[in-house]
N, C-alpha and C positions, 0 to 999 in steps of 0.2 A: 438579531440586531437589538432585541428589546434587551437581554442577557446583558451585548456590549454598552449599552446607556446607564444599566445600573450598577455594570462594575463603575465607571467611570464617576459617578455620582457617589459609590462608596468611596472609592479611591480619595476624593476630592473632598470630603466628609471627612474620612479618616485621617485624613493627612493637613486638614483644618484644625481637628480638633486635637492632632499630638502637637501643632504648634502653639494652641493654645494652652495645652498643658505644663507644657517648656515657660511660654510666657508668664503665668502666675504661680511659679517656681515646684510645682508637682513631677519634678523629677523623676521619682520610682516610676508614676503613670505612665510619664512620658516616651519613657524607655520599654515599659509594656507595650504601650501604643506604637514603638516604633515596629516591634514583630507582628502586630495583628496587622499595621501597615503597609508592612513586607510581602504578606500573604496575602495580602489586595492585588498588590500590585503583581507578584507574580501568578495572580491568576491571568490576567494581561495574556502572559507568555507561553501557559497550558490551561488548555483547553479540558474542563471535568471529563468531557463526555469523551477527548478522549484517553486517558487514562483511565476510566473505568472500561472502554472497550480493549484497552493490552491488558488490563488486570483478569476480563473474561477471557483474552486468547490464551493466557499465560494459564487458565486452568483447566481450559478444552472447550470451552465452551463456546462456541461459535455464532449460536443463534442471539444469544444475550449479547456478542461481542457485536453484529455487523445493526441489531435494533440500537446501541450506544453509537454506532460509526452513523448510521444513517438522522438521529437526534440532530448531526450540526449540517443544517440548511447553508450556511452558506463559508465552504471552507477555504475559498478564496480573500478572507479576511483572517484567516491566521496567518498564524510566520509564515516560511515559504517552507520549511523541513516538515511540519505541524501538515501543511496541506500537501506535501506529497507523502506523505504516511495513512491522511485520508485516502488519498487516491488508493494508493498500494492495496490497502485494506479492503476498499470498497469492488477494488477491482479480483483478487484471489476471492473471497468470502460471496461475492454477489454474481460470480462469474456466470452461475448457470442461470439464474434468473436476469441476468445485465445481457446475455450473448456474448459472445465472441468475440465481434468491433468493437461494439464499448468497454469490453475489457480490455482489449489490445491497446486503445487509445489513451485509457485511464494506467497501463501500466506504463506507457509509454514517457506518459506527462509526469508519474510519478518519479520516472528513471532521469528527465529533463530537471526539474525543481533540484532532484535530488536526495538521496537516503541515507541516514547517519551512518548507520551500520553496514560495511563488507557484505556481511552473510546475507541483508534486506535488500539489496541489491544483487547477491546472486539468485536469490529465493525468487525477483522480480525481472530478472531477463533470464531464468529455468522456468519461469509460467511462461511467459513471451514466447520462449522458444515452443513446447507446446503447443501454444497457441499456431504459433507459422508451421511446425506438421502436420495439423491438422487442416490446415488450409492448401498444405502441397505449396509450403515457400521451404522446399530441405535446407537448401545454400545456407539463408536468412536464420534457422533454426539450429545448425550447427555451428555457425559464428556466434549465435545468443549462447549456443553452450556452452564455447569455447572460455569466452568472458565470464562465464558464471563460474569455469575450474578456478581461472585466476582470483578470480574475487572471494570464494570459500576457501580461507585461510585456516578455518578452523578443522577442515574436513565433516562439517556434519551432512553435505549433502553429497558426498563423493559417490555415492554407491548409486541414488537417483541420476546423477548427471549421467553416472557410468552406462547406467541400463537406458539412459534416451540415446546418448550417440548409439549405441547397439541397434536398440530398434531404425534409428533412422538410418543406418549404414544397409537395413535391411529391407526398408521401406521401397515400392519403389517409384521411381522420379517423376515429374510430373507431365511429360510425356506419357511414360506407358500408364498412366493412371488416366489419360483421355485416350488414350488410344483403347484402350477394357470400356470405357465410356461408349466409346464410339464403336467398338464391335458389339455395345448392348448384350453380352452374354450369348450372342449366334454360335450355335454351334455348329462345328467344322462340315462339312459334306464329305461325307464318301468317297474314296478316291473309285477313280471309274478305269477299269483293266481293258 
């Protein structure tokens, strides 16, 4: 919040002092001043911290990337694309330390907001899906896969989608998954002649 008051104070500064410069005829300045003004104002619209965390995902580095995603306290005051890319992020990268629900809910909210990119949005209902075989929802998880074929247009995760419907075609349902529950690993008795 403190970050948003002093852009807001630079913006307001800046954009003072390039009409001021206009005013007593310093033109070249002014025209300088309009790009450093530019760059004010579109910090507004991107957030540092995060593009320095797609700049650490884009070179592997993951730990650096989710300490930059976790930096913005309150992402509910970005755009609306800005904070569902927080979510997205927060939710693949923090999953094992976030749990299961709060990933699930955070990928959810991020698929709800909304994702620029086809492939960010398959990449975020192929985690989902995931997430619901792991919990024994197959149905839920193979419609999440379903939508993620159509949405990777580029084929980069054709081969992943391919091997989860396999396994889950293999998995099985969540009846006999309580039913193995509920016979607790007893083994069979003896047939009696």
């Amino acid at each position: 919040m403190i970050g948003f008051i002093i852009r807001c104070l630079v913006a307001t500064a800046t954009l003072g002092f390039n009409t001021y410069l206009f005013y007593t005829g310093y033109w070249g300045w002014g025209i300088f001043m309009i790009f450093i003004s530019f760059l004010v104002v579109f910090s507004f619209f991107r957030n540092e911290n995060m593009i320095l965390a797609v700049v650490q995902m884009q070179r592997g580095n993951t730990e650096k990337a989710l300490k930059y995603i976790n930096r913005i306290r309150y992402p509910q005051f970005l755009p609306r694309k800005q904070h569902a890319y927080v979510l997205f992020l927060q939710a693949i990268m923090g999953a094992q330390q976030v749990g299961l629900t709060q990933s699930e809910q955070k990928l959810r909210k991020a698929i709800n907001l909304g994702l620029r990119k086809s492939e960010d949005n398959a990449m975020a209902r192929m985690h989902l899906a995931g997430i619901c075989a792991q919990t024994g929802r197959k149905k839920e998880s193979l419609s999440l896969l379903s939508e993620a074929k159509k949405l990777d247009k580029s084929g980069m995760m054709k081969d992943q989608i391919r091997t989860m419907q396999q396994q889950l075609q293999m998995a099985p349902s969540k009846n006999q998954m309580r039913m193995a529950q509920m016979m607790g690993g007893r083994k069979k008795s003896p047939k009696m002649r």
